[in-house]
C-alpha positions as a Markdown table, in Angstrom:
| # | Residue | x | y | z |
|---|---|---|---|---|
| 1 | Unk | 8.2 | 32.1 | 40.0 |
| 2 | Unk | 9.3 | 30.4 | 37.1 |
| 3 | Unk | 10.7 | 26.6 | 38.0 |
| 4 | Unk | 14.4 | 27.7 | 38.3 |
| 5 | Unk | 13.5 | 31.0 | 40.8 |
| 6 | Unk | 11.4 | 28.2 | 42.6 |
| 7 | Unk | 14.8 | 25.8 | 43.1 |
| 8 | Unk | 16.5 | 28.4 | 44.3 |
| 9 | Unk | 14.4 | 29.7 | 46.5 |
| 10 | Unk | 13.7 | 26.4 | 48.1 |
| 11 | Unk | 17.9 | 25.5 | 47.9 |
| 12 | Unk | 18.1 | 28.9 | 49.8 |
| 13 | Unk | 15.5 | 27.9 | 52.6 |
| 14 | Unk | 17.7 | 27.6 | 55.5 |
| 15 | Unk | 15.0 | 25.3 | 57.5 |
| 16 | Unk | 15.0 | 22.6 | 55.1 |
| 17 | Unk | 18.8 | 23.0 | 53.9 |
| 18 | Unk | 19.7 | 22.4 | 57.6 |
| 19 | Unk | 17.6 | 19.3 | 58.2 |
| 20 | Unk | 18.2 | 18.1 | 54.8 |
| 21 | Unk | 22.1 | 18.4 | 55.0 |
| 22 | Unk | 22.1 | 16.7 | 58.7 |
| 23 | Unk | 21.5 | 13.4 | 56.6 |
| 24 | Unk | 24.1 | 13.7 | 54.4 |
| 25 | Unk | 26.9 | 11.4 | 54.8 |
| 26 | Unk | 30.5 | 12.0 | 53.5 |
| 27 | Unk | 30.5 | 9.7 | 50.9 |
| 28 | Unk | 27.4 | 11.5 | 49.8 |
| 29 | Unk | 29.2 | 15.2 | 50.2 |
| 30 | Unk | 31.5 | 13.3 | 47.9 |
| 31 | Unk | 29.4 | 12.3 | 45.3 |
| 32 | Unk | 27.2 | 15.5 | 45.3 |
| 33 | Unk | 30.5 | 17.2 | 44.5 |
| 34 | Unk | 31.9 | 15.1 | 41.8 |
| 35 | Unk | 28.5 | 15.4 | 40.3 |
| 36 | Unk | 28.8 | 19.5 | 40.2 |
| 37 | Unk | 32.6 | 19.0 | 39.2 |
| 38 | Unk | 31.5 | 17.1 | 36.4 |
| 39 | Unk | 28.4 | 19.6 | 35.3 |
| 40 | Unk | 30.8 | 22.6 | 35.7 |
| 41 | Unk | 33.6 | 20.5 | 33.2 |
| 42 | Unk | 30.6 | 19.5 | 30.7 |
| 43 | Unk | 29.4 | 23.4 | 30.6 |
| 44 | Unk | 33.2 | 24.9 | 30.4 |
| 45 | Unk | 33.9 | 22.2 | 26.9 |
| 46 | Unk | 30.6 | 23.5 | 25.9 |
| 47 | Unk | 31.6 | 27.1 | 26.4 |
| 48 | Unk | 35.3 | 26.5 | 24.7 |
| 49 | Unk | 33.7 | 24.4 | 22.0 |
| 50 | Unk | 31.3 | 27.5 | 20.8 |
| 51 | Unk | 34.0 | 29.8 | 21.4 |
| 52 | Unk | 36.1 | 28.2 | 19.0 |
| 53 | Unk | 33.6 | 27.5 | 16.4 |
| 54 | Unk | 32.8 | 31.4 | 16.2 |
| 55 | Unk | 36.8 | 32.4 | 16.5 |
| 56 | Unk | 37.0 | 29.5 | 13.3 |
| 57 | Unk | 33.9 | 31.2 | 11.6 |
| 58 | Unk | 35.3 | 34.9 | 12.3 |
| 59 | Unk | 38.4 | 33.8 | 10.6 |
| 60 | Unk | 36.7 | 31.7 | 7.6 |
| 61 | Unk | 34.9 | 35.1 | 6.6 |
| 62 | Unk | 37.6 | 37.3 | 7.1 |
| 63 | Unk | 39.9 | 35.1 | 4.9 |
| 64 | Unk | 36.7 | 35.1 | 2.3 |
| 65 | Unk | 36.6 | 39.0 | 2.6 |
| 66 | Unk | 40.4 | 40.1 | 1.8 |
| 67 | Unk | 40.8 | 36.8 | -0.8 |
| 68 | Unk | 42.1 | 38.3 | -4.2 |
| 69 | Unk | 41.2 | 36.4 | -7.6 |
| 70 | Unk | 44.3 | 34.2 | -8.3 |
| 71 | Unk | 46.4 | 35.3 | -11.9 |
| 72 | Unk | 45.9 | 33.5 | -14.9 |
| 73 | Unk | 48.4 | 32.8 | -16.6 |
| 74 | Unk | 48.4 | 32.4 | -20.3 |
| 75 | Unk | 49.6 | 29.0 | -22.1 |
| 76 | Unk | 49.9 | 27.6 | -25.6 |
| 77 | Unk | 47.0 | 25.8 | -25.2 |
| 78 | Unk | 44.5 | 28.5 | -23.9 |
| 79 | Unk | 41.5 | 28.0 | -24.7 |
| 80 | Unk | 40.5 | 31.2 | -27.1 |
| 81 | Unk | 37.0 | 32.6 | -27.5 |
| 82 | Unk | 34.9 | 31.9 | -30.6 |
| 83 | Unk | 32.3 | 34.5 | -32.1 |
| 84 | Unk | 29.9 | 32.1 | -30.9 |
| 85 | Unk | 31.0 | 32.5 | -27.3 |
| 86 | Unk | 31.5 | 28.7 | -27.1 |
| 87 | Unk | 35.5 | 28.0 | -26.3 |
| 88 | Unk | 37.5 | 26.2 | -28.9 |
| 89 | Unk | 38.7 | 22.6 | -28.2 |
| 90 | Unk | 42.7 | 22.1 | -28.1 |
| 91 | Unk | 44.3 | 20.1 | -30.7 |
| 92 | Unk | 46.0 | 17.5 | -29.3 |
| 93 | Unk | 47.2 | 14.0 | -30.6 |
| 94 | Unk | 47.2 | 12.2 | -27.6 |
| 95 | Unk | 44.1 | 9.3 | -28.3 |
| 96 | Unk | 40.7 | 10.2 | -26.7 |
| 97 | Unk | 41.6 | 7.4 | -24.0 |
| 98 | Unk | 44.8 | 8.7 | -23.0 |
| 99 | Unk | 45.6 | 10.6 | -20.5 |
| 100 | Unk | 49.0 | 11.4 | -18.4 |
| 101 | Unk | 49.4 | 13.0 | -15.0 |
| 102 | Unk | 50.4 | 16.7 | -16.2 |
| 103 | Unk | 47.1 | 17.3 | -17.6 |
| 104 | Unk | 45.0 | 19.7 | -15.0 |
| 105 | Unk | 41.4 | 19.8 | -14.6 |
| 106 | Unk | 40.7 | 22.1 | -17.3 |
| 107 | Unk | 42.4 | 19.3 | -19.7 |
| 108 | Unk | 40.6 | 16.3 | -18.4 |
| 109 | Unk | 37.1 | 18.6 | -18.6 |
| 110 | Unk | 37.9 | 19.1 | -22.5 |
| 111 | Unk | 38.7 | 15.4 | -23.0 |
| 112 | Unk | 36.5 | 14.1 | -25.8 |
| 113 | Unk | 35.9 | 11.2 | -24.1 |
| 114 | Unk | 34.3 | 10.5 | -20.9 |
| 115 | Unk | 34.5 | 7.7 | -18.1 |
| 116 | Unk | 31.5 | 5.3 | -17.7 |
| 117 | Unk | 31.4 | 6.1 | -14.2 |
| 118 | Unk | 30.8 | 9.8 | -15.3 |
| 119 | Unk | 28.1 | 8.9 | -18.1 |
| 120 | Unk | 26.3 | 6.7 | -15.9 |
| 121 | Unk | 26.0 | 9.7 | -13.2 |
| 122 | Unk | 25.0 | 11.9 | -15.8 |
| 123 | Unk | 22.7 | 9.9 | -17.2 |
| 124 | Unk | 21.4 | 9.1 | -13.6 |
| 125 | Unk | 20.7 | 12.9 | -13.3 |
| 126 | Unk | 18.9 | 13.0 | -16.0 |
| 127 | Unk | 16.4 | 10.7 | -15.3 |
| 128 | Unk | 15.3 | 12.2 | -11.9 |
| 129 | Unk | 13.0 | 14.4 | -11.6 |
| 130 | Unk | 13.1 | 18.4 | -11.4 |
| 131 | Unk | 11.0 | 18.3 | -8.2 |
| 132 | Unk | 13.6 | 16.2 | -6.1 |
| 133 | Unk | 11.3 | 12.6 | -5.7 |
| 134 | Unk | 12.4 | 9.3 | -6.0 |
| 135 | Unk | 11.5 | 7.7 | -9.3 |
| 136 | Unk | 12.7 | 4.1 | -7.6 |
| 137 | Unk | 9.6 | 2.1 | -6.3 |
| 138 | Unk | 11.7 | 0.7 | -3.5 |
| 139 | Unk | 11.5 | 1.7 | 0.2 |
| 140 | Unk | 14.3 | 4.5 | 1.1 |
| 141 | Unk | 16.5 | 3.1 | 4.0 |
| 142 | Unk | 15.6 | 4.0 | 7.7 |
| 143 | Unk | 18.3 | 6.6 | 8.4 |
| 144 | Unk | 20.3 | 5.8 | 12.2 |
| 145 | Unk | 19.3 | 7.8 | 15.0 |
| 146 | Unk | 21.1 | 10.6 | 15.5 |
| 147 | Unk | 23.3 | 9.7 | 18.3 |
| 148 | Unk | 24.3 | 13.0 | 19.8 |
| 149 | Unk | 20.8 | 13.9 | 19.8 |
| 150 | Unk | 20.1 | 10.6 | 21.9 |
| 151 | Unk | 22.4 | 11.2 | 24.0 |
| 152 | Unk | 21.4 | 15.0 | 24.2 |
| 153 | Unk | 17.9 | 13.7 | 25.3 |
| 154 | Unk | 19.3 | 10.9 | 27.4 |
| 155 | Unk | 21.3 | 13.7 | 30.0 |
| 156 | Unk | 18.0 | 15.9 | 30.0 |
| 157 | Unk | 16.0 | 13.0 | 31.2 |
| 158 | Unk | 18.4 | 12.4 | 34.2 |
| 159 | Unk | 18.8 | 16.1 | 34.5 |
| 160 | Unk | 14.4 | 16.4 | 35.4 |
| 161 | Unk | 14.3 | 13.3 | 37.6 |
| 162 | Unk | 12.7 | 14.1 | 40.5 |
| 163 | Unk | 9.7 | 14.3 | 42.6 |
| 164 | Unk | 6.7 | 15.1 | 41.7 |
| 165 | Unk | 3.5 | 14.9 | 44.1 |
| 166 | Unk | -0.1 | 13.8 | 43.2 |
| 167 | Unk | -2.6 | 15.9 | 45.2 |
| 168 | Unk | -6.5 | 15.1 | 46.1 |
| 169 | Unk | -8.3 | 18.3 | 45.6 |
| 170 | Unk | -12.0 | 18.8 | 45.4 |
| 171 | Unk | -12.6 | 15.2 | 43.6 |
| 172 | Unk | -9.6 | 15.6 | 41.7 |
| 173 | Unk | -6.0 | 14.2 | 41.5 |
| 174 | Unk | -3.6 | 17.3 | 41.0 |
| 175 | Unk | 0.0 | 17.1 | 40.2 |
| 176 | Unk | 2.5 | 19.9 | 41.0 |
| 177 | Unk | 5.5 | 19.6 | 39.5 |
| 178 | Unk | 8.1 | 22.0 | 40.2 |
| 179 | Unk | 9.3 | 22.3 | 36.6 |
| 180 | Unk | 5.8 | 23.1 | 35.7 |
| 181 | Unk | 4.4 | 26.5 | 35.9 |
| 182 | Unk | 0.8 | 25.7 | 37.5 |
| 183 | Unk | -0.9 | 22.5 | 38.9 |
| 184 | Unk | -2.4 | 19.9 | 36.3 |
| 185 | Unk | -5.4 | 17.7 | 36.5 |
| 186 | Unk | -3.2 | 14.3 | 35.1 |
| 187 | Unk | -4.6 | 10.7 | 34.1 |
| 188 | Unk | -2.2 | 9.0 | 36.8 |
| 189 | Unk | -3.0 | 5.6 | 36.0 |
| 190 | Unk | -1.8 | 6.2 | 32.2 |
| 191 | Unk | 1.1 | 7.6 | 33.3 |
| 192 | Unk | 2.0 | 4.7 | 35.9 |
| 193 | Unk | 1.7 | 2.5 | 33.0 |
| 194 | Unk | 3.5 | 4.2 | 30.6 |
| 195 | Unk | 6.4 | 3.3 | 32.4 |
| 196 | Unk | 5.5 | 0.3 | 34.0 |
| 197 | Unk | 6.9 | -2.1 | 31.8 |
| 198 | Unk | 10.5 | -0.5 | 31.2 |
| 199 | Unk | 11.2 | 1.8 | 34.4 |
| 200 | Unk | 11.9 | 0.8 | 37.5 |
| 201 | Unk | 12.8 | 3.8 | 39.2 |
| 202 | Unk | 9.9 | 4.7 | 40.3 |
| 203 | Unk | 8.6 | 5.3 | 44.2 |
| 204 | Unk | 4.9 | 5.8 | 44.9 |
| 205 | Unk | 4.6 | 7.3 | 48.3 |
| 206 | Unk | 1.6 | 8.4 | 50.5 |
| 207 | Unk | 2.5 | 11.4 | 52.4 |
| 208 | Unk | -0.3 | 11.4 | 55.1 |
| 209 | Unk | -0.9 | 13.1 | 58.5 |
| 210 | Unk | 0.4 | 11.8 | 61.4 |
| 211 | Unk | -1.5 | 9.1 | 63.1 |
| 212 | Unk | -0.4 | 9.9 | 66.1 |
| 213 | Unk | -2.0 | 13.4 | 66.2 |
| 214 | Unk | -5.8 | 11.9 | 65.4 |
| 215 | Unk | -4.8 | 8.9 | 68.1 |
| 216 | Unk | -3.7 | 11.3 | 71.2 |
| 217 | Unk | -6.6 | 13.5 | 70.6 |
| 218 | Unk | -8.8 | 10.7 | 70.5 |
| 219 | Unk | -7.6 | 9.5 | 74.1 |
| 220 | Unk | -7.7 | 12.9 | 75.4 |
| 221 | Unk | -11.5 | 13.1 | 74.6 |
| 222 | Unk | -11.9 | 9.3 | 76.0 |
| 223 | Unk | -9.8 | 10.9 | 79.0 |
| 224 | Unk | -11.8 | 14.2 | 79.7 |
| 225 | Unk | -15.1 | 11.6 | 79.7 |
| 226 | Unk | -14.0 | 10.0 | 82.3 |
| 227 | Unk | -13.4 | 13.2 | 84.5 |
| 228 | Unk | -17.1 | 14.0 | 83.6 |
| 229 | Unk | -18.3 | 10.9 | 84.7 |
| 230 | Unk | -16.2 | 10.9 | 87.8 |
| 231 | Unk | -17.7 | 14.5 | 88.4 |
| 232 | Unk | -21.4 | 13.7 | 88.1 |
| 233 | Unk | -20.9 | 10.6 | 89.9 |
| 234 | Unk | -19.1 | 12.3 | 92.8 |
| 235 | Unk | -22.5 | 14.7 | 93.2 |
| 236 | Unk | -24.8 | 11.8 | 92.8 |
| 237 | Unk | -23.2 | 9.7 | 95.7 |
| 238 | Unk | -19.7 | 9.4 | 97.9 |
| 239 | Unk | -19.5 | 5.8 | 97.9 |
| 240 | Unk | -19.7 | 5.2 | 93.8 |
| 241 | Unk | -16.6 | 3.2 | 93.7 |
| 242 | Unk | -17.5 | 0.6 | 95.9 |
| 243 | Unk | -19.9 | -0.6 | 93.6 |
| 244 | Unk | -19.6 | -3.4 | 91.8 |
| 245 | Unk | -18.4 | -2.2 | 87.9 |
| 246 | Unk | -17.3 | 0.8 | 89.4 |
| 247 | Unk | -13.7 | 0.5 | 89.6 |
| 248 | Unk | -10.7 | 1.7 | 88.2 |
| 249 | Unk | -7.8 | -0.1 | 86.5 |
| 250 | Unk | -4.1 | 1.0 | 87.6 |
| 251 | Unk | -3.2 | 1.6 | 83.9 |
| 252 | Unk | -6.2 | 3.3 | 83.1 |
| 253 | Unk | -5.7 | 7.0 | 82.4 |
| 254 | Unk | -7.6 | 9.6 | 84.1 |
| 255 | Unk | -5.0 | 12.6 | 84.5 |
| 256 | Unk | -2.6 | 13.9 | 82.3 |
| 257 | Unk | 0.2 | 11.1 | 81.1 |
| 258 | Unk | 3.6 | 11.2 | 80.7 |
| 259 | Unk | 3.6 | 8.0 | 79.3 |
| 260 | Unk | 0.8 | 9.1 | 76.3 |
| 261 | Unk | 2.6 | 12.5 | 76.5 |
| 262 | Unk | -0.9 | 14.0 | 77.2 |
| 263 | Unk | -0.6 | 17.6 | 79.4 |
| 264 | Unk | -2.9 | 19.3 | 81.6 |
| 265 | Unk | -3.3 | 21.6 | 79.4 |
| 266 | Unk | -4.8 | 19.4 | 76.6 |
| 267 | Unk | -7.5 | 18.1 | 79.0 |
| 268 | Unk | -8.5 | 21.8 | 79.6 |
| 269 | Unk | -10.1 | 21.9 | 76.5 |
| 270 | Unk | -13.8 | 21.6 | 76.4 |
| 271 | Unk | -15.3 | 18.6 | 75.3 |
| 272 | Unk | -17.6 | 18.4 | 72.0 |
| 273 | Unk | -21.0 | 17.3 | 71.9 |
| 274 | Unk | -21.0 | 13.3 | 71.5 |
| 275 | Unk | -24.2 | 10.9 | 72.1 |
| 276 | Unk | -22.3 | 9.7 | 74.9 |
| 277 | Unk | -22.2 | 12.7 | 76.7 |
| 278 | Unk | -25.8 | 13.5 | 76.1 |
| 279 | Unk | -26.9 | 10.2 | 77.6 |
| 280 | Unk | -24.7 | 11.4 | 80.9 |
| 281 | Unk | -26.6 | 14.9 | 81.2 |
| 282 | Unk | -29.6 | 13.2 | 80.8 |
| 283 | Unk | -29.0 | 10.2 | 82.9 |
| 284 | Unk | -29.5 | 10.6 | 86.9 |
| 285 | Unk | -29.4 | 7.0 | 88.1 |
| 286 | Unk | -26.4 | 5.8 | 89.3 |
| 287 | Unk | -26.4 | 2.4 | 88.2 |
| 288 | Unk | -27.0 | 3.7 | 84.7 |
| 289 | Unk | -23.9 | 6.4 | 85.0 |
| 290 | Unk | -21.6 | 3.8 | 86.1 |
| 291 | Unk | -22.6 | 1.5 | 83.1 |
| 292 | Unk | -21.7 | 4.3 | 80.9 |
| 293 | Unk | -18.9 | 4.8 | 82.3 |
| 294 | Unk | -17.4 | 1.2 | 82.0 |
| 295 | Unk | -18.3 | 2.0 | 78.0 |
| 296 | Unk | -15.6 | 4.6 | 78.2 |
| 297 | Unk | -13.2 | 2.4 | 80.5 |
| 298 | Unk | -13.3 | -0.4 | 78.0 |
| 299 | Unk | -13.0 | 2.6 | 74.9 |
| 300 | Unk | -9.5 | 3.3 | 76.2 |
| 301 | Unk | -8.0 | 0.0 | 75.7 |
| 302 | Unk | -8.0 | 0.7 | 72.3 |
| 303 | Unk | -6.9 | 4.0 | 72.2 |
| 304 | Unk | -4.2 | 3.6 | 74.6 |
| 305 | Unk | -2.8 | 0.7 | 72.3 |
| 306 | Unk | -3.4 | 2.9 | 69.6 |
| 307 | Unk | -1.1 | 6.1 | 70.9 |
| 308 | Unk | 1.5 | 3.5 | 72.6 |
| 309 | Unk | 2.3 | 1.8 | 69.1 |
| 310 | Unk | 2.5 | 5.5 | 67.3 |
| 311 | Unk | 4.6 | 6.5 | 70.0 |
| 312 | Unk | 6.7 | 3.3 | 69.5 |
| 313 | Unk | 7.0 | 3.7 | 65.6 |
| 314 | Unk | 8.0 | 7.8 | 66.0 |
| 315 | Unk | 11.1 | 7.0 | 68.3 |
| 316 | Unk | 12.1 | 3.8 | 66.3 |
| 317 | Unk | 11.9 | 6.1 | 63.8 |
| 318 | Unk | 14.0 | 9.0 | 65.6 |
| 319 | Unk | 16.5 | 6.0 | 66.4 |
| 320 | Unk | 17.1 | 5.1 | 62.5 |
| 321 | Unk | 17.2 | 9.2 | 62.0 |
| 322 | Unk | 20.1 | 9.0 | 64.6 |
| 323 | Unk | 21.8 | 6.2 | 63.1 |
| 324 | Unk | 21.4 | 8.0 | 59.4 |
| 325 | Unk | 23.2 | 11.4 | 60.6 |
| 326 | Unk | 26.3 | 9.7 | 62.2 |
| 327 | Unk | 29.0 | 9.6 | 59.3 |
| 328 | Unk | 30.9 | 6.0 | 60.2 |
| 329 | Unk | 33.7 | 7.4 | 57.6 |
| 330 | Unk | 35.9 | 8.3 | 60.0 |
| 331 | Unk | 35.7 | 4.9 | 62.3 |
| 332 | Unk | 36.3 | 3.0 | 59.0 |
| 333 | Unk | 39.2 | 5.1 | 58.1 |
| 334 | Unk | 40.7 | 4.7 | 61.7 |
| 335 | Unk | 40.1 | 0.9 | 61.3 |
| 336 | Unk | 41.9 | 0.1 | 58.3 |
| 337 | Unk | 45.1 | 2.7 | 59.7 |
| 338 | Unk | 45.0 | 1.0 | 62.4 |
| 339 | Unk | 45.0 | -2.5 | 60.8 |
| 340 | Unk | 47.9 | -1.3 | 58.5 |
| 341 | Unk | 50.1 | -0.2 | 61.2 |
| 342 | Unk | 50.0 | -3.5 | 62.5 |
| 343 | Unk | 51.0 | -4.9 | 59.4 |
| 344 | Unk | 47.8 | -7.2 | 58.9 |
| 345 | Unk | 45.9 | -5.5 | 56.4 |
| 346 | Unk | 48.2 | -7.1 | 53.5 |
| 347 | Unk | 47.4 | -11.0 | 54.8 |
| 348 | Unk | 43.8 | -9.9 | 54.8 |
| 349 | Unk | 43.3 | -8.9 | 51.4 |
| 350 | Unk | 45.5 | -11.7 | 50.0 |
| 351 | Unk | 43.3 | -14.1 | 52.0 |
């Protein structure tokens, strides 16, 4: 697809329109609106604007086409063809420096005389060359920026700010840009500092897997250990757990958990080959299992901190999520009606 297909095919992906919309506040509605309102009024002056110039062109060439030659009309002081083709000069006796408002164009062409200001550009003209180049030695002027063009540039800038993520891919950093049409191999850290020192509106994210899925399935495997232990220990002798090392801590996790949120049918799954479970197959006294055991015991500590702080994090997380989705519009509203019906909400502001 090419990058607008792509926008709206993701702006048509009901999933992650309805999750991205349950965030958005009214002030934001509001703002997202005036925004569109504001595109929409920027592309209809556009539209007028070119309309107009091609109606004002359209006219322009059909005045040009049905123009007729305007009549000359003859005068006692026509100018009269000579055999040489060159036109004769009027007599006049006004003095060469004279010169009175009924004279047209035509007069004031013939006049044998000439300003300075007309010499001097004349003579100005002469002197550059046929080629168009400067014969002046001094530096031409920097010409301004074109404004409109500025701004032009300006309004595309904002237009393409967005997102763009950085990928780690076979030893290589990728960026896929949506307004591109295929991933790039970029030099991030030249384009971090190409804006470092005069953008701030940048955010560097790392968009990473969930810890907590790595941390459960670590306690799970710590979890199904224990049950193997428990089971060879339970064929090697009844009494196992009367023995001093043997026993078992009230918030140590042997079963599925609630708490962990770890099922029965998680701790189904069989258990992968680890050092630790080849020194229980090939281990047969008991003295030894239960040490290895107590490894395990003491392994879950850990892990169990591990899954309780993930689990922590993704409902504080779920808490702010709540808070973000509930619009407080309408309480703040009914606050301030409420505040000027009881005639308080002048004194307030004057204070």
């Amino acid at each position: 697809m090419d990058p607008l297909s792509r926008g709206d095919a993701v702006d048509s992906f009901d999933f992650v329109k309805r999750i991205h919309n349950s965030f958005a506040r009214d002030n934001d509605l509001l703002q997202a609106d005036l925004h569109i309102k504001g595109k929409n009024s920027k592309y209809r002056k556009r539209q007028a604007t070119a309309r107009a110039n091609a109606a004002r062109a359209a006219r322009r060439n059909e005045e040009t086409a049905t123009r007729k030659p305007p009549l000359q009309e003859k005068s006692p002081n026509a100018v009269h063809a000579r055999a040489s083709g060159r036109p004769k000069r009027p007599t006049s006796k006004k003095s060469p420096k004279e010169s009175t408002p009924d004279e047209g164009p035509d007069d004031a062409y013939k006049s044998p005389s000439r300003s300075k200001v007309t010499a001097i550009s004349e003579a100005e003209d002469e002197q550059k060359p046929s080629n168009g180049l400067r014969r002046s030695k001094r530096e031409p002027k920097p010409r301004k920026p074109d404004l409109v063009s500025a701004a032009q540039h300006d309004t595309d800038d904002a237009d393409g700010f967005h997102f763009v993520a950085y990928m780690p891919i076979n030893g290589n950093v990728w960026k896929l840009d949506g307004l591109d049409c295929f991933p790039q191999i970029p030099h991030l850290v030249g384009r971090m500092d190409q804006y470092a020192a005069s953008e701030i509106q940048f955010n560097l994210m790392a968009i990473v897997h969930d810890p907590l899925v790595g941390e459960k399935a670590a306690l799970v495997e710590n979890v199904e250990m224990l049950q193997a232990f428990d089971r060879k220990l339970d064929a090697c002798s009844d009494d196992w757990r009367e023995i001093d090392g043997a026993d078992t801590q009230k918030d140590v996790v042997t079963t599925a958990s609630t708490e962990y949120g770890i099922t029965a049918e998680e701790l189904g799954i069989p258990e992968p080959t680890a050092d630790l479970v080849t020194k229980r197959e090939e281990e047969h006294d008991l003295l030894q299992l239960i040490q290895l055991r107590k490894e395990v015991v003491i392994q879950q500590t850990g892990l169990r901190a591990a899954v309780r702080d993930s689990l922590e994090a993704t409902r504080s997380d779920e808490e702010k999520a709540r808070h973000r989705r509930h619009g407080y519009g309408t309480f703040v509203r009914s606050w301030l009606g409420a505040l000027a019906e009881q005639e308080v909400l002048g004194s307030i502001t004057e204070d």
